[in-house]
ChimeraX commands (.cxc) that place a marker at each C-alpha (Angstrom):
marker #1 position -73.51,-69.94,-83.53 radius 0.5
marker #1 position -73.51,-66.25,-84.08 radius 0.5
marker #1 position -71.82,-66.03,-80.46 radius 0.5
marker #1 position -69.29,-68.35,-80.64 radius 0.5
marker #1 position -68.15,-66.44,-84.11 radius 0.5
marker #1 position -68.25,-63.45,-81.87 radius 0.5
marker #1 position -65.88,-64.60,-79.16 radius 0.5
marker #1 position -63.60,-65.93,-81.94 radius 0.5
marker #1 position -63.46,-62.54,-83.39 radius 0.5
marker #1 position -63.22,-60.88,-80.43 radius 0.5
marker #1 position -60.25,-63.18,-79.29 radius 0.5
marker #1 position -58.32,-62.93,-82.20 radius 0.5
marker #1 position -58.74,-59.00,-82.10 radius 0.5
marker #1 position -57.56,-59.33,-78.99 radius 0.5
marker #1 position -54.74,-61.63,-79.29 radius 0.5
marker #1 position -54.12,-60.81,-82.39 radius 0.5
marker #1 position -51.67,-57.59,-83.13 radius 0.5
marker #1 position -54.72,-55.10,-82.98 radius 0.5
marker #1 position -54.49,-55.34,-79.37 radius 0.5
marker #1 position -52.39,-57.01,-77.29 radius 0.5
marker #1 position -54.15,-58.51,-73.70 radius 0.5
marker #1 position -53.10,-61.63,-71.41 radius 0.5
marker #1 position -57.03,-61.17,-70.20 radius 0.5
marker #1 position -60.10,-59.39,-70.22 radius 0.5
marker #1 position -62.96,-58.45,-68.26 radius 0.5
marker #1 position -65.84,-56.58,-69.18 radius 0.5
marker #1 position -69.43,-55.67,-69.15 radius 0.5
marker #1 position -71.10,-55.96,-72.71 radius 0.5
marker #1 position -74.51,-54.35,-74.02 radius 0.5
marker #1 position -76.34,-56.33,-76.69 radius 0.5
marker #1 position -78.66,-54.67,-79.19 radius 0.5
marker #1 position -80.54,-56.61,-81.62 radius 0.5
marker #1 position -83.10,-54.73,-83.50 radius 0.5
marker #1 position -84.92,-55.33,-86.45 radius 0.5
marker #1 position -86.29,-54.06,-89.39 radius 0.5
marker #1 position -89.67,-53.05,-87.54 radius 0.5
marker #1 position -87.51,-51.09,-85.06 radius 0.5
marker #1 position -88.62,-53.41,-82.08 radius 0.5
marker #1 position -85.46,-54.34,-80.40 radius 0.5
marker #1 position -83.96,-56.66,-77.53 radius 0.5
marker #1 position -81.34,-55.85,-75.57 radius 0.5
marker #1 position -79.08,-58.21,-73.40 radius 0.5
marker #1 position -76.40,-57.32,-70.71 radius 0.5
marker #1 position -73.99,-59.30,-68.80 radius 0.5
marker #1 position -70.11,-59.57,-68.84 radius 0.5
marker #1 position -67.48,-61.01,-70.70 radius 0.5
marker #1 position -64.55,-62.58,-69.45 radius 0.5
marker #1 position -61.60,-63.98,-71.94 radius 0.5
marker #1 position -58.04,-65.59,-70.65 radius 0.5
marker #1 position -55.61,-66.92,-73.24 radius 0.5
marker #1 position -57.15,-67.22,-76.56 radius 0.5
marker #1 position -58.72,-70.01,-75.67 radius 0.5
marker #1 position -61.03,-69.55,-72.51 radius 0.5
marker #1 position -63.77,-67.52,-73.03 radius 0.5
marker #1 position -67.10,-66.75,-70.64 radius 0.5
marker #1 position -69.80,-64.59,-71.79 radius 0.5
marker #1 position -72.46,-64.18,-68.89 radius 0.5
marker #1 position -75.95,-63.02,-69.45 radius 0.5
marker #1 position -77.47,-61.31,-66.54 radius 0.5
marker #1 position -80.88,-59.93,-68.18 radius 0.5
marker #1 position -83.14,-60.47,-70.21 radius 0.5
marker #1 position -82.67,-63.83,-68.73 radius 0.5
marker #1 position -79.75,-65.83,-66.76 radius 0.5
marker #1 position -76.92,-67.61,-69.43 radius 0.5
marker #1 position -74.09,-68.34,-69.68 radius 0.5
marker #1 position -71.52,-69.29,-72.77 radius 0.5
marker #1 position -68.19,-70.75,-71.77 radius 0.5
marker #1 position -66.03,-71.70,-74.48 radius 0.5
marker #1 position -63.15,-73.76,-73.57 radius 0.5
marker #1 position -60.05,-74.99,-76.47 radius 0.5
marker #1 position -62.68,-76.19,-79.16 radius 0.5
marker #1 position -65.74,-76.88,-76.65 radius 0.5
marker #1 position -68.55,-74.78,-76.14 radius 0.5
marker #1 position -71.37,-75.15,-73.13 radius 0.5
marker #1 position -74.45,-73.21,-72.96 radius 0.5
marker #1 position -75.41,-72.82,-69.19 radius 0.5
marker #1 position -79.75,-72.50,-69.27 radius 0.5
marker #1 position -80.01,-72.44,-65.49 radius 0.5
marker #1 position -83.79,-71.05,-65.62 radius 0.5
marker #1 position -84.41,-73.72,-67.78 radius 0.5
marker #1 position -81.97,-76.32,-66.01 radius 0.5
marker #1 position -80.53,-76.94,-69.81 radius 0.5
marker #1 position -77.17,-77.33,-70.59 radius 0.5
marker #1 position -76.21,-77.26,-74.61 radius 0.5
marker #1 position -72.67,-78.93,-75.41 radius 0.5
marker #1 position -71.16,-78.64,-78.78 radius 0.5
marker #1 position -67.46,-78.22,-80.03 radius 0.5
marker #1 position -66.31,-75.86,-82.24 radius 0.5
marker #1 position -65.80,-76.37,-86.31 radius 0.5
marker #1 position -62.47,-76.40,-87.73 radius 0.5
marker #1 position -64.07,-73.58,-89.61 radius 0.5
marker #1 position -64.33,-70.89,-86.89 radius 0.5
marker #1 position -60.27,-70.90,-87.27 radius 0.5
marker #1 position -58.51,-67.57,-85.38 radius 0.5
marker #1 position -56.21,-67.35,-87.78 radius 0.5
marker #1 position -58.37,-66.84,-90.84 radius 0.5
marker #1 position -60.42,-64.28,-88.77 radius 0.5
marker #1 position -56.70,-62.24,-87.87 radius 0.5
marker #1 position -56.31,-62.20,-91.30 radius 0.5
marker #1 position -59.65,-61.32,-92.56 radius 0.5
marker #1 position -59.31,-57.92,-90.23 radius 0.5
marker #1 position -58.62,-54.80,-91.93 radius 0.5
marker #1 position -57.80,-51.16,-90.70 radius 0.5
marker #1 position -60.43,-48.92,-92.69 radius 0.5
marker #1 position -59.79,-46.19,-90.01 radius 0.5
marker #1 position -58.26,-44.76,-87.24 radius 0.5
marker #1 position -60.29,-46.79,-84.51 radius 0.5
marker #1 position -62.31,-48.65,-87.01 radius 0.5
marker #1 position -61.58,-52.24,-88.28 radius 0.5
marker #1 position -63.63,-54.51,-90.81 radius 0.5
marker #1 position -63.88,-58.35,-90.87 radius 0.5
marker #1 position -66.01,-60.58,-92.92 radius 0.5
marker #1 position -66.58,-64.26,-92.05 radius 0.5
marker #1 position -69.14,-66.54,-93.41 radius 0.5
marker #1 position -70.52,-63.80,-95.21 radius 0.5
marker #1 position -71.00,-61.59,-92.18 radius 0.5
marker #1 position -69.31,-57.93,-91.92 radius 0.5
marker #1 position -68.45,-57.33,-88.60 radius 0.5
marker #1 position -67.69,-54.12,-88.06 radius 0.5
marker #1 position -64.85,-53.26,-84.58 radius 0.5
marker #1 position -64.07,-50.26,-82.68 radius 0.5
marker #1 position -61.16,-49.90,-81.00 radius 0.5
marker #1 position -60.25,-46.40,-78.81 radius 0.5
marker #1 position -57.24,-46.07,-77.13 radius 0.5
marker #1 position -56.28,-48.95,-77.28 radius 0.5
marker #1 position -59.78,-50.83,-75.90 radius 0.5
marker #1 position -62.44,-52.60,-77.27 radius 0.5
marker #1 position -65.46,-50.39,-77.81 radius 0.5
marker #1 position -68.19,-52.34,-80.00 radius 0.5
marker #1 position -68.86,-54.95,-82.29 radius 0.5
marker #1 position -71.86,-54.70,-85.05 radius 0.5
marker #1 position -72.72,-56.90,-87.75 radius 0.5
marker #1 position -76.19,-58.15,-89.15 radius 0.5
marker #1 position -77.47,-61.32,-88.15 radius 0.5
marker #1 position -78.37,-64.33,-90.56 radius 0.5
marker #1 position -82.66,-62.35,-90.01 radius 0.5
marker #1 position -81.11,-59.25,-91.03 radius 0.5
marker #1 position -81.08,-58.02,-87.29 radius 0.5
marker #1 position -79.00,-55.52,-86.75 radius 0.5
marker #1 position -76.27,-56.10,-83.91 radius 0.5
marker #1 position -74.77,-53.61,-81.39 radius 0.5
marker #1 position -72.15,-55.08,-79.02 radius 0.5
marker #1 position -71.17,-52.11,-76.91 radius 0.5
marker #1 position -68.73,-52.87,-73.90 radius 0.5
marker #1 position -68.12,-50.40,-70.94 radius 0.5
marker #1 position -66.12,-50.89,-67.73 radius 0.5
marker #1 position -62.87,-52.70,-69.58 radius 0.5
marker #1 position -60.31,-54.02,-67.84 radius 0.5
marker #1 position -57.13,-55.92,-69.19 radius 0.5
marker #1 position -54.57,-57.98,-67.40 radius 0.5
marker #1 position -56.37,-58.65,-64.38 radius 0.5
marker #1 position -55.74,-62.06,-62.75 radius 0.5
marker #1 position -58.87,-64.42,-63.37 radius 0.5
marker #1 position -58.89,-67.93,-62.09 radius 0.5
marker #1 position -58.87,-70.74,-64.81 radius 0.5
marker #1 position -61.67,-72.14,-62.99 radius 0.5
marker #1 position -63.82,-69.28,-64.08 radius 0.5
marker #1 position -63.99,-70.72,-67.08 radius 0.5
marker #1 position -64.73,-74.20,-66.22 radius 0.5
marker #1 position -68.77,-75.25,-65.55 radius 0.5
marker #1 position -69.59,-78.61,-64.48 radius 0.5
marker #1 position -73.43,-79.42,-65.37 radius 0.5
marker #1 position -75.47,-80.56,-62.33 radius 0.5
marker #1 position -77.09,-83.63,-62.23 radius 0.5
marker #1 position -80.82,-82.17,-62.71 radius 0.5
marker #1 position -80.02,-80.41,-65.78 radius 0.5
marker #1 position -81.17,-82.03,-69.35 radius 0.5
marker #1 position -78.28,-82.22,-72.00 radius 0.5
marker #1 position -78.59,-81.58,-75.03 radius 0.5
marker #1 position -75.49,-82.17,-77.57 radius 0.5
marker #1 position -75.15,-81.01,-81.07 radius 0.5
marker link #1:1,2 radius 0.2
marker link #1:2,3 radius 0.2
marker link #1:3,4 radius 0.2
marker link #1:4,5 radius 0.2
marker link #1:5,6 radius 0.2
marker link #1:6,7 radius 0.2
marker link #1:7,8 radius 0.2
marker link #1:8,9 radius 0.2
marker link #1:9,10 radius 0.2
marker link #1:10,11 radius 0.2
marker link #1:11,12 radius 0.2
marker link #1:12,13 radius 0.2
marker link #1:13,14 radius 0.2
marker link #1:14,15 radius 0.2
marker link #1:15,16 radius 0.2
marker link #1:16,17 radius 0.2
marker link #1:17,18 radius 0.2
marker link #1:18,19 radius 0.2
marker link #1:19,20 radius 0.2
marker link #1:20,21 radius 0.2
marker link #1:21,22 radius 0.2
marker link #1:22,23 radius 0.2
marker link #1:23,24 radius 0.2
marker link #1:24,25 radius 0.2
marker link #1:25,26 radius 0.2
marker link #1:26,27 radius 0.2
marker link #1:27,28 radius 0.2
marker link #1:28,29 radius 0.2
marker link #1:29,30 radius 0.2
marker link #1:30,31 radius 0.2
marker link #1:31,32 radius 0.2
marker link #1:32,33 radius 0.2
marker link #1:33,34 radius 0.2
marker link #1:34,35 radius 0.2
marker link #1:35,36 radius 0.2
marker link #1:36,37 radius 0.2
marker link #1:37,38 radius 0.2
marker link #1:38,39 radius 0.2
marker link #1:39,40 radius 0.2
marker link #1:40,41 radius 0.2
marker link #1:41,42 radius 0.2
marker link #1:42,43 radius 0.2
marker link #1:43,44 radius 0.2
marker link #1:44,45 radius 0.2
marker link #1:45,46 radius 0.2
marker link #1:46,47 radius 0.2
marker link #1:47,48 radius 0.2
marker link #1:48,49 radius 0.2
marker link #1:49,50 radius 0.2
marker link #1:50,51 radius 0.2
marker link #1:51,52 radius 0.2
marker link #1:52,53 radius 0.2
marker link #1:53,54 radius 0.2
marker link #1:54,55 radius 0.2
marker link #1:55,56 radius 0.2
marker link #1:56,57 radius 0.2
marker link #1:57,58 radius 0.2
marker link #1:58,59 radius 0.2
marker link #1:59,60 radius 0.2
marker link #1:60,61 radius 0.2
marker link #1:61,62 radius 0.2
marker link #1:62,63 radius 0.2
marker link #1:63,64 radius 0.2
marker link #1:64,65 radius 0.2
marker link #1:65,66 radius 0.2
marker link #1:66,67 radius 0.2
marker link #1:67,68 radius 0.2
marker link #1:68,69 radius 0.2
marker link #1:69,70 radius 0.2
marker link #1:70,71 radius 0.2
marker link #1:71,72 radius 0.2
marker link #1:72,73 radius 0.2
marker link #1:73,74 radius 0.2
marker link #1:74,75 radius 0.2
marker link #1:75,76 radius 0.2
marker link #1:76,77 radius 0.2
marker link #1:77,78 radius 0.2
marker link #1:78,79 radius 0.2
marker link #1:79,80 radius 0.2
marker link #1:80,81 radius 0.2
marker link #1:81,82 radius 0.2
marker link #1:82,83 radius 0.2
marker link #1:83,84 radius 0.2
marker link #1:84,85 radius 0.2
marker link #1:85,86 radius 0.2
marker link #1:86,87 radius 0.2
marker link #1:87,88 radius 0.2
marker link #1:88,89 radius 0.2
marker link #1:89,90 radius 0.2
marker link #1:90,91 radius 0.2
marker link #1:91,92 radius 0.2
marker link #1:92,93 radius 0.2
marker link #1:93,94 radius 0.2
marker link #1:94,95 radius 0.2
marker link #1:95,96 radius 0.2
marker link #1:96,97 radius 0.2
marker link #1:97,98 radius 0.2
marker link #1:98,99 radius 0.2
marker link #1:99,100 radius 0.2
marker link #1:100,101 radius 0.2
marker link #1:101,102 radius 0.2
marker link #1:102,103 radius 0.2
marker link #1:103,104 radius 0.2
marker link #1:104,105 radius 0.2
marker link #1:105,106 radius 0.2
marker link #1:106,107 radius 0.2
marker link #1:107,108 radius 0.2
marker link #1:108,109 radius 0.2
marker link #1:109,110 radius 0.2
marker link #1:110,111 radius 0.2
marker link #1:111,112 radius 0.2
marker link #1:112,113 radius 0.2
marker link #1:113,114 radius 0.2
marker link #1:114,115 radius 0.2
marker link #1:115,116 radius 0.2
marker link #1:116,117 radius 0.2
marker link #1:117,118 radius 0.2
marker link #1:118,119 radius 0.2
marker link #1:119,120 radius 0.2
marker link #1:120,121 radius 0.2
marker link #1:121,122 radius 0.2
marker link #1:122,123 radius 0.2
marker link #1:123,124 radius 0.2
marker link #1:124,125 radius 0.2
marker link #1:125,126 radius 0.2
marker link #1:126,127 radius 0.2
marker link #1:127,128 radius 0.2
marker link #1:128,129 radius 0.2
marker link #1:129,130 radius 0.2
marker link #1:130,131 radius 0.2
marker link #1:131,132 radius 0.2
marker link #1:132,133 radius 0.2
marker link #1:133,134 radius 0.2
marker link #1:134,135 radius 0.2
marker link #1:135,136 radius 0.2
marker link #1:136,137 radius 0.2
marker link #1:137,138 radius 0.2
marker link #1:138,139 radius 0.2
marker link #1:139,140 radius 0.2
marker link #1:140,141 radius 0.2
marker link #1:141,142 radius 0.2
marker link #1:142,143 radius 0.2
marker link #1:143,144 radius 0.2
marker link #1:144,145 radius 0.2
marker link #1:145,146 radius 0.2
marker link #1:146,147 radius 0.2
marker link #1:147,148 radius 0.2
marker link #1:148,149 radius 0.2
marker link #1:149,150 radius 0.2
marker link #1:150,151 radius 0.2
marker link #1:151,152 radius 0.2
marker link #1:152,153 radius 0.2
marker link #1:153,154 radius 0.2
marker link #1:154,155 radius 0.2
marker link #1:155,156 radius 0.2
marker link #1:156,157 radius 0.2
marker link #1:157,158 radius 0.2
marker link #1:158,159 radius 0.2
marker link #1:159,160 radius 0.2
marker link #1:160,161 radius 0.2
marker link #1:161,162 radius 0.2
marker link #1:162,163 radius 0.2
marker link #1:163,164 radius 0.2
marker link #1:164,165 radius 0.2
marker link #1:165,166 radius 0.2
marker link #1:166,167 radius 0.2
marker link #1:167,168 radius 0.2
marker link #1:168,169 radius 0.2
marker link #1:169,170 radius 0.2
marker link #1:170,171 radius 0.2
view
């Protein structure tokens, strides 16, 4: 859940007036530590079109991927042959998240969403990071590196059709 509330707020940021982007490709770090100070960390790319096609690939730890389409969401397991299909709540609206953001900074913004603080970056016009502290009391990085805006990217990037040998599961 905690990633679909993440592409929402990154898509509103983005299509929102704090930036201003037709698309978006990048490469994302993930950092989730916790209170022990063991930590995982994830890495893979994100890709966003529109405000409403969104695709954020996993490469490691492990292979997944989340495309979010309009108000449906699939979560691509291939190691585990899974697919996870769900649509989105009326409550993850863009517009409340736009108008939760505020400017505490110069490059710094503040949202807060389901009791969540997210905290953004934004340099020069470019997404820099996304933290926030997970319903365990995790702490979350999202760093991304390697941004690109406006680049063309095909519509059927966004689109995954699950293969026959996969098991379903819908919630």
């Amino acid at each position: 859940m905690k990633i679909l509330i993440i592409s929402l707020l990154i898509t509103s940021i983005v299509f929102g007036n704090i930036l201003d982007f037709k698309t978006i490709n990048t490469d994302f770090k993930q950092v989730v530590k916790n209170r022990s100070g063991s930590q995982a960390i994830y890495k893979g790319t994100l890709k966003i079109k529109g405000n409403d096609k969104i695709l954020w690939s996993y490469k490691t730890p492990v292979e997944k991927n989340v495309y979010i389409n309009k108000n449906s969401v699939i979560i691509d397991e291939p190691e585990l042959e899974q697919a996870i299909t769900s649509s989105l709540n009326d409550e993850l609206n863009m517009v409340k998240i736009i108008n939760n953001s505020k400017k505490i900074s110069q490059n710094t913004y503040e949202n807060t969403l389901d009791d969540t603080k997210y905290t953004i970056i934004i340099e020069k016009n470019i997404l820099k990071s996304v933290s926030y502290n997970d319903e365990l009391d995790n702490k979350v990085i999202i760093t991304f590196t390697n941004f690109q805006k406006d680049i063309t990217i095909s519509d059927t990037t966004f689109h995954f059709t699950i293969p026959k040998n996969y098991d379903v599961i819908k919630k």
